[in-house]
N, C-alpha and C positions, 0 to 999 in steps of 0.2 A: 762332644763325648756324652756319653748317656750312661747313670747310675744304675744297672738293674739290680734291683733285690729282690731275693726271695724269702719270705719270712712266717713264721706263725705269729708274729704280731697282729695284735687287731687294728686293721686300717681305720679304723675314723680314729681310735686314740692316737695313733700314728700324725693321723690329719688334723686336728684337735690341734694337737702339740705343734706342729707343722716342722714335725722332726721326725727321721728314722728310729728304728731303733740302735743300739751300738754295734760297730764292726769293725774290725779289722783291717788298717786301710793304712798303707803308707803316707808319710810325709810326701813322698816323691808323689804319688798318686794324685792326692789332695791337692798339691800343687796344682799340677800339671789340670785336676779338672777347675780350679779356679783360676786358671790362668786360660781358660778356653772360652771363656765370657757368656759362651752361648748351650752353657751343660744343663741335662735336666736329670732328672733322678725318677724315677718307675720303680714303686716298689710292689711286688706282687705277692697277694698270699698265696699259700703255700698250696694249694689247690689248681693255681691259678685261673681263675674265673675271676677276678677283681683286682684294679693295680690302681694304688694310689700316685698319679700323673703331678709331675711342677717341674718347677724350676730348682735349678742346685745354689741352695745360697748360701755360701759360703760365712757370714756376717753369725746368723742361726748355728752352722756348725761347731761346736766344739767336743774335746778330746778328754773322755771319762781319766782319771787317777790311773787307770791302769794302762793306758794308752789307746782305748780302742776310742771310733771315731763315730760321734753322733752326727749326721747327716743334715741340715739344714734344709726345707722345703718352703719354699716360697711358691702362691699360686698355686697350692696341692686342689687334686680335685678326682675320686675316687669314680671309675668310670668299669664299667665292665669289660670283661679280657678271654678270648677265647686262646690267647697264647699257651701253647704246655711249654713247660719250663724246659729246656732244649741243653742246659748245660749241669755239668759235674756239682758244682760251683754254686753258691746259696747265693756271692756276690758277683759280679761278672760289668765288666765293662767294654761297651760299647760307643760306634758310631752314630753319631748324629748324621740321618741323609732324609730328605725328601724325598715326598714319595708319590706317584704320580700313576693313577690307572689309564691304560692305554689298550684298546681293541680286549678289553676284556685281562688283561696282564698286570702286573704291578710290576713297576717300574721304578728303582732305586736312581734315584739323582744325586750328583757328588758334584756340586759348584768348583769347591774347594777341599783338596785334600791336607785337612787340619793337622799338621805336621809344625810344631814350633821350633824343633831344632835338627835341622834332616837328618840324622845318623843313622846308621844302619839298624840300630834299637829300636830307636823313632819310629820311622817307617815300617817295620816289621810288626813293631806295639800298633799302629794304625792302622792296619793292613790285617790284621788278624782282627782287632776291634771290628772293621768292616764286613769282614765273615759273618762274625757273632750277629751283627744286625742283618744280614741278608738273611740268616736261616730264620731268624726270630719273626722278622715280615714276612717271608715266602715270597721275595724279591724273586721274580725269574728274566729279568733285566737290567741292567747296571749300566747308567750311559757319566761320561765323564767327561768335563770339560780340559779340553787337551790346551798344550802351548805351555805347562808349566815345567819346573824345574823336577819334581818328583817320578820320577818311572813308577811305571806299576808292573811290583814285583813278577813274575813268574808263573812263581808259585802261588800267587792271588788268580792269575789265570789259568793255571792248572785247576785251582779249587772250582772256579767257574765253568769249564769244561768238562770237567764230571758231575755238577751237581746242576747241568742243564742251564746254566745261566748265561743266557748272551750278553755278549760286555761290547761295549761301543764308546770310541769317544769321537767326540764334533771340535771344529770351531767354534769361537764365539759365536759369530753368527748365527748359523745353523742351530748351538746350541741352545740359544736363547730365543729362538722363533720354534722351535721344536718341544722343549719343555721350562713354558716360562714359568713366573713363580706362582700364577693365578690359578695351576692348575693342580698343584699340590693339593695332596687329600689331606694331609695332617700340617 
């Protein structure tokens, strides 16, 4: 899972601190992204031209008096962003996928769909998260490693069919001779 925020805070004091600023964030949330081991946090100014990039450290984190939730940054490192900010939403959470350019394409890689308790919730919350990050990279490929217990919703592949996005899934085989891990841009 991936942090995105949008903020008129000033990123080096952001980085400085190696904290967000405060926000609004459930318990349930907070879990769920410490509980996903491999979360990073992207906070972007408000401009978006610049996004302070780390890791989500949960240790760092903690919860102002009034309940909102300072964000923990571990590994932060302020790097330039030609992202426009694509959602309603100042916070917004996403997938973590790899990403892989191919014949000129970028290409969204899903080893594993990061799903810890399958419910109907679950998968809907991860499956919309996955959206959020295809529009955000300008993913126009999505290949998925097949054989697991998770269907991919429908309506995930509806959103792909209209918004141009070819969707594939492989074998292992296939899919690890195809898009190994070496060839990942980020």
């Amino acid at each position: 899972m991936i942090i995105n925020i949008r903020t008129k805070d000033n990123l080096n004091d952001l980085l400085a601190a190696g904290q967000s600023g405060n926000w609004v964030v459930s318990a349930e949330k907070q879990f769920e992204a410490a509980a996903s081991g491999a979360t990073q946090v992207k906070v972007y100014n408000w401009e978006g031209t610049m996004v302070l990039t780390g890791d989500y450290d949960p240790v760092r984190s903690v919860r102002t008096a009034n309940g909102r939730l300072i964000i923990g940054i571990a590994n932060g490192k302020i790097v330039a962003s030609a992202a426009e900010w694509p959602w309603q939403s100042s916070r917004v959470y996403t997938q973590a996928i790899d990403i892989q350019n191919h014949g000129g394409h970028r290409v969204g890689i899903v080893r594993e769909i990061g799903v810890l308790t399958p419910s109907a919730k679950n998968i809907k919350d991860y499956f919309d998260g996955l959206t959020r990050e295809l529009i955000k990279e300008g993913i126009q490929k999505i290949v998925f490693k097949g054989g697991g217990t998770i269907p991919i919703p429908d309506s995930f592949r509806e959103f792909c069919l209209q918004n141009g996005i070819e969707l594939e899934v492989l074998d292992d085989d296939e899919f690890d001779r195809k898009y190994p891990f070496d060839m990942n841009a980020k």
